[in-house]
C-alpha positions in Angstrom: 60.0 9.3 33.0 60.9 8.7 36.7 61.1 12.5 37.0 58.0 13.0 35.5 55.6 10.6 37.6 57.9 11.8 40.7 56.9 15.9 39.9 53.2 14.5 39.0 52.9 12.6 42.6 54.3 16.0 44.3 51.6 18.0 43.1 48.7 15.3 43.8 49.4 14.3 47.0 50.3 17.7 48.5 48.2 18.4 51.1 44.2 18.4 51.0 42.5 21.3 51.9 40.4 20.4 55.5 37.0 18.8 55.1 34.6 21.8 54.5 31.1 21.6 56.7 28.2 24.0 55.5 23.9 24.1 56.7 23.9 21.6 53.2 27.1 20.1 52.4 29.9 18.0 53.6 33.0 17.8 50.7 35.1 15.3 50.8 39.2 15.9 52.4 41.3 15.0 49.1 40.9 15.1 45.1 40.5 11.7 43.5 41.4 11.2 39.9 38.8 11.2 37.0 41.1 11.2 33.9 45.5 10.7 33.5 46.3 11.1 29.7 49.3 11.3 27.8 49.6 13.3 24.3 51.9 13.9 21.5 51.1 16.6 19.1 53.3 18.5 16.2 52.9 21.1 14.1 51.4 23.5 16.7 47.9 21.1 16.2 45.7 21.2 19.3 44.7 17.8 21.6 41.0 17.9 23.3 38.9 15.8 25.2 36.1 16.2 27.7 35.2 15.4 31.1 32.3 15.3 33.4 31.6 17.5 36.5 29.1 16.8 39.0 27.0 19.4 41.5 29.0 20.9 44.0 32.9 19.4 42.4 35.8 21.3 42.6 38.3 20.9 39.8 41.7 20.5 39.8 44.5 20.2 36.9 47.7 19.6 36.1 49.9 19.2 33.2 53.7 18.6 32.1 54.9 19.4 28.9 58.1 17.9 27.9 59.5 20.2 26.0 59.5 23.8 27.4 58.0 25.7 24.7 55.0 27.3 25.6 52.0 24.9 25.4 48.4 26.8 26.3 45.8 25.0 28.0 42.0 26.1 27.5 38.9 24.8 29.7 35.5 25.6 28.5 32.5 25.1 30.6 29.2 23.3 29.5 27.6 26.0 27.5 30.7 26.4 25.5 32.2 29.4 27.4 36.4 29.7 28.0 36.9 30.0 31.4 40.3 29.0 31.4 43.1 30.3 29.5 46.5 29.6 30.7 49.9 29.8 28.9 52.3 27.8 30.4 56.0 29.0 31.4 57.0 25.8 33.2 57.8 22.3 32.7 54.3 22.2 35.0 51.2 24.1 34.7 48.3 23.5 37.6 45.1 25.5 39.1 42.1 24.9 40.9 38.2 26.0 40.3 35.8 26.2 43.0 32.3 25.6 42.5 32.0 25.3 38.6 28.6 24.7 37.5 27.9 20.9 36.7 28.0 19.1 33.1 30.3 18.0 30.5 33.5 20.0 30.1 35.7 20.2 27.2 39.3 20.9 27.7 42.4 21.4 24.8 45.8 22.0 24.7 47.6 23.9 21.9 51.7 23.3 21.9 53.4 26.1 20.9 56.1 24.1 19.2 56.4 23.6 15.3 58.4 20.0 16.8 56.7 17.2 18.5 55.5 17.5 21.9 54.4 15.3 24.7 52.2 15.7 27.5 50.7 14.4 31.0 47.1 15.7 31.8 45.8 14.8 35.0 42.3 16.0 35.6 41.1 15.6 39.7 37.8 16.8 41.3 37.2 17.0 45.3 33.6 15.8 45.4 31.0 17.5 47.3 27.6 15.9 48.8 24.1 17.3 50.2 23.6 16.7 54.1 20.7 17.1 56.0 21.7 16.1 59.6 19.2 14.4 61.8 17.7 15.5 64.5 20.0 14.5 68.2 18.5 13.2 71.0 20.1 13.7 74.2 18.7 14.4 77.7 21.7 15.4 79.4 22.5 18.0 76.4 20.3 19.3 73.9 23.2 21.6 72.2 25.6 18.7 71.5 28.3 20.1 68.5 28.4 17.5 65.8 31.4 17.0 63.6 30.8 15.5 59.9 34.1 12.8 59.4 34.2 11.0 55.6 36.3 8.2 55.2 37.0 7.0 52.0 36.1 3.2 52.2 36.7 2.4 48.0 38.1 4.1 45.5 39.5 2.0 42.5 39.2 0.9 39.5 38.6 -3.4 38.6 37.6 -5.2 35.7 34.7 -7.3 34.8 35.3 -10.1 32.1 33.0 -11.4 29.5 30.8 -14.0 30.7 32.6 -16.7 28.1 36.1 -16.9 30.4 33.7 -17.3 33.6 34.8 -14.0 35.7 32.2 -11.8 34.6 30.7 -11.5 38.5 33.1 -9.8 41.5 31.7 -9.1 44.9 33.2 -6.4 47.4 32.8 -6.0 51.2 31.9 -3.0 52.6 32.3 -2.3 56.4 30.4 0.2 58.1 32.2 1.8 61.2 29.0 3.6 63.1 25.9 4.0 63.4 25.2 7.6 62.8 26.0 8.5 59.4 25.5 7.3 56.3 27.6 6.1 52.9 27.7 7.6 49.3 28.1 5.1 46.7 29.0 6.1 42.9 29.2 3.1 40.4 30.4 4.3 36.9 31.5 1.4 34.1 33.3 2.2 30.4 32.6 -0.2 27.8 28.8 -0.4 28.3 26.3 -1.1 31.0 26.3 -3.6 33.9 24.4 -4.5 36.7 24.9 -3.8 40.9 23.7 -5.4 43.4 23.7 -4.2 47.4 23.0 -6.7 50.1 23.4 -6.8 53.9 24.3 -8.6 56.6 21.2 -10.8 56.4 22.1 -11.6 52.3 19.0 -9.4 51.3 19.0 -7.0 48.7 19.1 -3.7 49.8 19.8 -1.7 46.4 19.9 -3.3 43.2 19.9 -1.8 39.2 21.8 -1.9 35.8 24.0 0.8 33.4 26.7 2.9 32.9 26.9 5.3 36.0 25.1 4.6 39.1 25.3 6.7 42.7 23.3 7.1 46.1 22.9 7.1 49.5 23.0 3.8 51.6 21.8 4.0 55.7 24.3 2.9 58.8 21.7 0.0 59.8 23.9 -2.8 59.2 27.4 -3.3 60.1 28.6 -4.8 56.7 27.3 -4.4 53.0 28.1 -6.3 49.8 28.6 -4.7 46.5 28.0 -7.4 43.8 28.7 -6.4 40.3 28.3 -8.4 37.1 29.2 -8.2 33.4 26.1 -9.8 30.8 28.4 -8.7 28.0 29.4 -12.3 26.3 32.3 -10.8 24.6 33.5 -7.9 25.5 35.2 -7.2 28.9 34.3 -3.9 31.0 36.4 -1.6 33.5 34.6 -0.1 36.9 34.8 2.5 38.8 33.1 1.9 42.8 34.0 5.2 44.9 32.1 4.8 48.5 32.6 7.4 51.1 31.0 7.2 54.4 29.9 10.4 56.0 29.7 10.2 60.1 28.3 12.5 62.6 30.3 12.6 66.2 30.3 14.4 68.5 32.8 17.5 69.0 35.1 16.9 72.0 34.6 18.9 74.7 37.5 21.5 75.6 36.8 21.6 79.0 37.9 18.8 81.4 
């Protein structure tokens, strides 16, 4: 099993791709995770699931079979068309798709073994955002190149209790590191909805709502904001997902001294 998550990390943390920077869009510089699961199937019987893909994603995938016998791995967009049809030779099977069309995608895997079989799916996307740049202002230099920077400020996973053991409420601080730019928030919970809250510096709220999957746009006009999110459920526990990325406009360095 050490092997397995060893070969798995090689292929996810192999080198990004460089941040791409269009009239319109600014993607982000590495994949995140959306979905690890593990399978065992017999009899040649097929495994599916499905996944959502946002405007302007880029999916990637990878899977491990643990016996070499020939597995095939299908991907079929929202309206139900096969776009993917891949039989897999090696312990390891991965690709990449640019610029699919956004929805709910349904994946499956068929072994080719009449034995058991196990397998690791990991399903990444590289997420990709609208810009609309300001306008600069300089009177030295009215041409001043701009460079688009994201940092990824959050990007996990934490769990919000019932409200009967008392930890149904966590708060996160978010630290803003300019001025120009702006941050991209995406809130998504399993288990059922919950609420958010933003606030800033001054303790007011700034963004507030309640539900399952929640994302915008928050301004650099405070140098610190605070993400409070909260559980009603009396009962029943809930896992979230808070991915913030901050998008930054500087300046290009000059070349010439």
């Amino acid at each position: 099993m050490k092997a397995i998550l060893l070969l798995l990390t090689i292929f996810v943390t192999a080198p990004p791709g460089q941040c791409l920077q269009g009239d319109s869009l600014v993607c982000a510089k590495e994949f995140s995770n959306v979905l690890t699961a593990n399978y065992k199937t017999f009899l040649k019987r097929d495994v599916t699931g499905t996944f959502a893909v946002k405007d302007g994603d880029s999916i990637q995938y990878v899977l491990f079979q643990e016996n070499l016998y020939g597995a095939t791995f299908f991907l079929y967009d929202p309206a139900g068309k096969e776009i993917v049809k891949t039989h897999a030779k090696e312990k390891v099977l991965s690709g990449r798709l640019k610029g699919p069309v956004p929805g709910n995608y349904y994946y499956k895997i068929r072994s080719g073994r009449p034995f058991p079989n196990s397998f690791i799916l990991m399903l990444n996307v590289r997420t990709c955002l609208p810009y609309t740049p300001e306008p600069t202002h300089d009177s030295t230099n009215s041409a001043v190149e701009m460079d688009t920077v994201t940092t990824v400020k959050i990007d996990s996973t934490l769990y919000l209790a019932s409200t009967l053991n008392l930890k149904n409420k966590q708060s996160i601080r978010i630290e803003v590191d300019s001025l120009h730019g702006f941050l991209q928030y995406e809130i998504q919970s399993t288990g059922g909805p919950i609420k958010y809250t933003f606030s800033n510096g001054a303790a007011k709220t700034v963004k507030n709502g309640m539900g399952i999957y929640h994302t915008g746009t928050l301004p650099f006009k405070h140098s610190f904001y605070t993400l409070w999110l909260e559980n009603d459920d009396p009962v029943a526990g809930k896992h979230v997902r808070v991915t913030i990325v901050q998008y930054e406009r500087k300046r290009k360095p000059s070349l010439v001294k």
